[in-house]
C-alpha positions in Angstrom: 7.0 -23.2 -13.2 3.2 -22.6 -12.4 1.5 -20.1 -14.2 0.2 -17.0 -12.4 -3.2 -16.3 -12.0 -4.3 -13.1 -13.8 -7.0 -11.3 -15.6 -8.4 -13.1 -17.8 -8.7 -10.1 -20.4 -6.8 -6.8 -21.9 -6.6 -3.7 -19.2 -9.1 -2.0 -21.2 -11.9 -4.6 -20.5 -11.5 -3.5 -17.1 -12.1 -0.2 -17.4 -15.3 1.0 -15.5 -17.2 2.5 -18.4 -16.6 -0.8 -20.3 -17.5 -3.0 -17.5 -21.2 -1.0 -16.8 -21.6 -1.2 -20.4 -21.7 -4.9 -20.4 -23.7 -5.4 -17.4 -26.4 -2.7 -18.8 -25.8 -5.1 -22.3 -27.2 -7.8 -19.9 -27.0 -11.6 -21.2 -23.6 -13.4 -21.8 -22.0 -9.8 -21.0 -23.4 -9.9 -17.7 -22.6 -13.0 -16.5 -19.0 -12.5 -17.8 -18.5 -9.8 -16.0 -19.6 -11.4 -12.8 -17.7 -14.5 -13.2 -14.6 -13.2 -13.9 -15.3 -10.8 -10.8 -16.0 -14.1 -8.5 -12.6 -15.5 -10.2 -10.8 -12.4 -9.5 -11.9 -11.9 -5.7 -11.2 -15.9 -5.1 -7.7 -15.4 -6.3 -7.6 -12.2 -4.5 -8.4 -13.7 -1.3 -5.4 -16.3 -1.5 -2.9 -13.8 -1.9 -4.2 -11.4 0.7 -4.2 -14.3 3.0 -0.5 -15.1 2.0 0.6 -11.6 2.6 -0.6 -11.7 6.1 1.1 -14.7 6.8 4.2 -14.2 5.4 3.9 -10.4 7.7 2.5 -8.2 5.5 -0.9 -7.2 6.7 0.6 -3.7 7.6 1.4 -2.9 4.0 -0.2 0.0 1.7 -1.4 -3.1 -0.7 -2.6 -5.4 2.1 -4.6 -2.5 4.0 -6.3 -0.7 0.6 -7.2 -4.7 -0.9 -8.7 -6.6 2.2 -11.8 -5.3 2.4 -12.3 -3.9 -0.8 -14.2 -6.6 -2.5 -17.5 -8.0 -0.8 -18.7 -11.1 -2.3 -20.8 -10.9 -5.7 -24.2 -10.9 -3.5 -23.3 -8.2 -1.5 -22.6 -5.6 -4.2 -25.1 -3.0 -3.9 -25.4 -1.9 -7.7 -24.0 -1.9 -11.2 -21.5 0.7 -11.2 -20.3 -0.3 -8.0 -19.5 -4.1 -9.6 -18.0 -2.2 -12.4 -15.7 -0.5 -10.0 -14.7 -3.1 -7.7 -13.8 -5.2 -10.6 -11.7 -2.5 -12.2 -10.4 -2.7 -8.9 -9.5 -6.4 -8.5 -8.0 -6.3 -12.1 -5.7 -4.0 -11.1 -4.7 -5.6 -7.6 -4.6 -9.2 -9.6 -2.8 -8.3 -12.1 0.1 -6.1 -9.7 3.2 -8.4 -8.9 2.8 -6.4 -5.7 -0.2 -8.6 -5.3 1.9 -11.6 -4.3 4.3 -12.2 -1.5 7.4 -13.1 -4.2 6.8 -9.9 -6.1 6.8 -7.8 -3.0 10.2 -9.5 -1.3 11.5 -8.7 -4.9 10.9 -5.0 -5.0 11.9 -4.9 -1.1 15.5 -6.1 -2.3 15.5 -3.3 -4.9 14.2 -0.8 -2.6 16.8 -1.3 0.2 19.6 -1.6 -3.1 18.8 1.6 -3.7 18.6 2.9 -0.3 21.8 1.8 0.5 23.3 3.1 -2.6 21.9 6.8 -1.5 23.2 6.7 1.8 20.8 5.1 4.0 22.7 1.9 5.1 21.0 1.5 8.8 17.5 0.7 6.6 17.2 -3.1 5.9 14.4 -5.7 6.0 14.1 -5.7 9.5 12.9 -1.9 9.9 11.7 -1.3 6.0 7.9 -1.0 7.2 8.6 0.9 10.3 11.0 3.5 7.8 8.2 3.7 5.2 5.7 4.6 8.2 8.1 7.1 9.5 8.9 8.7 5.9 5.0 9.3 5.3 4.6 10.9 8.8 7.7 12.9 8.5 6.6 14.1 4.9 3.4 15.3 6.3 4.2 16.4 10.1 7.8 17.8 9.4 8.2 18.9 5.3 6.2 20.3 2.9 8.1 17.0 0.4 7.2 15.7 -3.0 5.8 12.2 -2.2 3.3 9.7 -3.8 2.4 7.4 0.0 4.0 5.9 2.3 4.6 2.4 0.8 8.1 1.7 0.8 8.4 1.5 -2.6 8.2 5.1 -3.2 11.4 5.9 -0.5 13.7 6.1 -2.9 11.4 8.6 -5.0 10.9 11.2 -1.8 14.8 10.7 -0.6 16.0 11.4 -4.3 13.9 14.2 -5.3 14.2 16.4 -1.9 17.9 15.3 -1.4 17.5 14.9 2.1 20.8 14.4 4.4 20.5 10.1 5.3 22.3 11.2 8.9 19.8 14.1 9.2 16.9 11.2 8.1 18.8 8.7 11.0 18.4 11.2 13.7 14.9 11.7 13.1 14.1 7.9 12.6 16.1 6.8 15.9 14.0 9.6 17.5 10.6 8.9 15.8 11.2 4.7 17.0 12.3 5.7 20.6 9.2 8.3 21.1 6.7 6.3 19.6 6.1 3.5 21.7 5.0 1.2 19.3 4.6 2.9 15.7 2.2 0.0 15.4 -0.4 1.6 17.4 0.0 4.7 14.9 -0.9 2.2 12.0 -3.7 0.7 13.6 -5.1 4.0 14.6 -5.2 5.0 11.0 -6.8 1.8 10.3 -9.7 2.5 12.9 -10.3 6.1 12.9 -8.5 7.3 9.5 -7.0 9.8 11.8 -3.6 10.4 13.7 -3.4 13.7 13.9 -3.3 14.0 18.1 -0.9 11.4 17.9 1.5 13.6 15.0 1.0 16.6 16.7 2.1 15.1 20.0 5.5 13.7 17.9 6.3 17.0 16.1 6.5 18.8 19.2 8.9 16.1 20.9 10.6 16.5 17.5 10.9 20.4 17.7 11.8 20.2 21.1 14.6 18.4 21.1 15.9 20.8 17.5 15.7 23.5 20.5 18.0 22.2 23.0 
């Protein structure tokens, strides 16, 4: 079996503080800091381009990674190298990072799922549900959750012990209202703002509760 590319050094290396105190150091510091950043983005942009082609460029880790580090000459300063890099080592070093370690943690997601109820979720409609648990957190329940990434459904579904036929309804109802919850996501994308379109879906979604 290959051998994964990681960081090339302990997690505290990567630390920002440590990372600006090198490139301040200057010399062999410096230049090892920006080598292993310019080793990190390259393996970086191999995975990213892997997760969109294997359909996940609407993901939480595809979204917050693809943009996030501008080549070597295009960093403005030294504590914004020392941040990106902290950055990349983090992203590099997540199994989330590559398209194996994300199918893997989609299995145990929908394991869990199933096992609390919610048997109509599978890997068909896992990205849509994660959208739709993040918007009904925010446009529906004041409910403990982390983001909308689908690993953390079982998290928001355990801790607020929320009916799965109650969660159905809404889902069903969220997927047949919203045209396309793809727009929502590439709304968020553009504008970092959905809030017309929420407010619009909340009172379909209050309406209907009245009839």
């Amino acid at each position: 079996m290959a051998n994964i590319a990681r960081p090339t050094y302990e997690f505290s290396w990567y630390t920002p503080s440590e990372i600006k105190a090198k490139l301040d150091a200057g010399g062999d510091l410096e230049r090892e800091v920006r080598k292993e950043y310019t080793r990190l983005r390259d393996i970086s942009q191999k995975r990213l381009k892997r997760l969109a082609a294997a359909g996940y460029e609407n993901t939480d880790v595809y979204q917050k990674n693809v943009k996030h580090y501008p080549k070597l000459k295009d960093i403005k300063s030294k504590s914004e190298l020392a941040q990106r890099l902290s950055d990349l080592s983090r992203f590099v070093g997540s199994t989330q990072s590559t398209v194996k370690g994300l199918k893997e943690r989609e299995k145990k997601v929908l394991k869990t799922l199933k096992k609390s109820g919610y048997k109509y979720v599978n890997e068909s409609n896992l990205s849509d549900f994660g959208d739709f648990m993040e918007y009904y957190r925010d446009a529906m329940y004041d409910l403990e959750y982390d983001s909308g990434d689908a690993a953390d459904l079982y998290t928001v579904v355990e801790k607020n012990k929320l009916d799965p036929e109650k969660v159905k309804e809404d889902f069903d109802f969220w997927l047949e209202n919203v045209e396309d919850a793809k727009k929502i996501r590439k709304a968020k994308r553009r504008t970092g703002k959905t809030a017309e379109v929420l407010e619009e879906l909340v009172a379909k979604v209050y309406s209907k509760e009245d009839d």
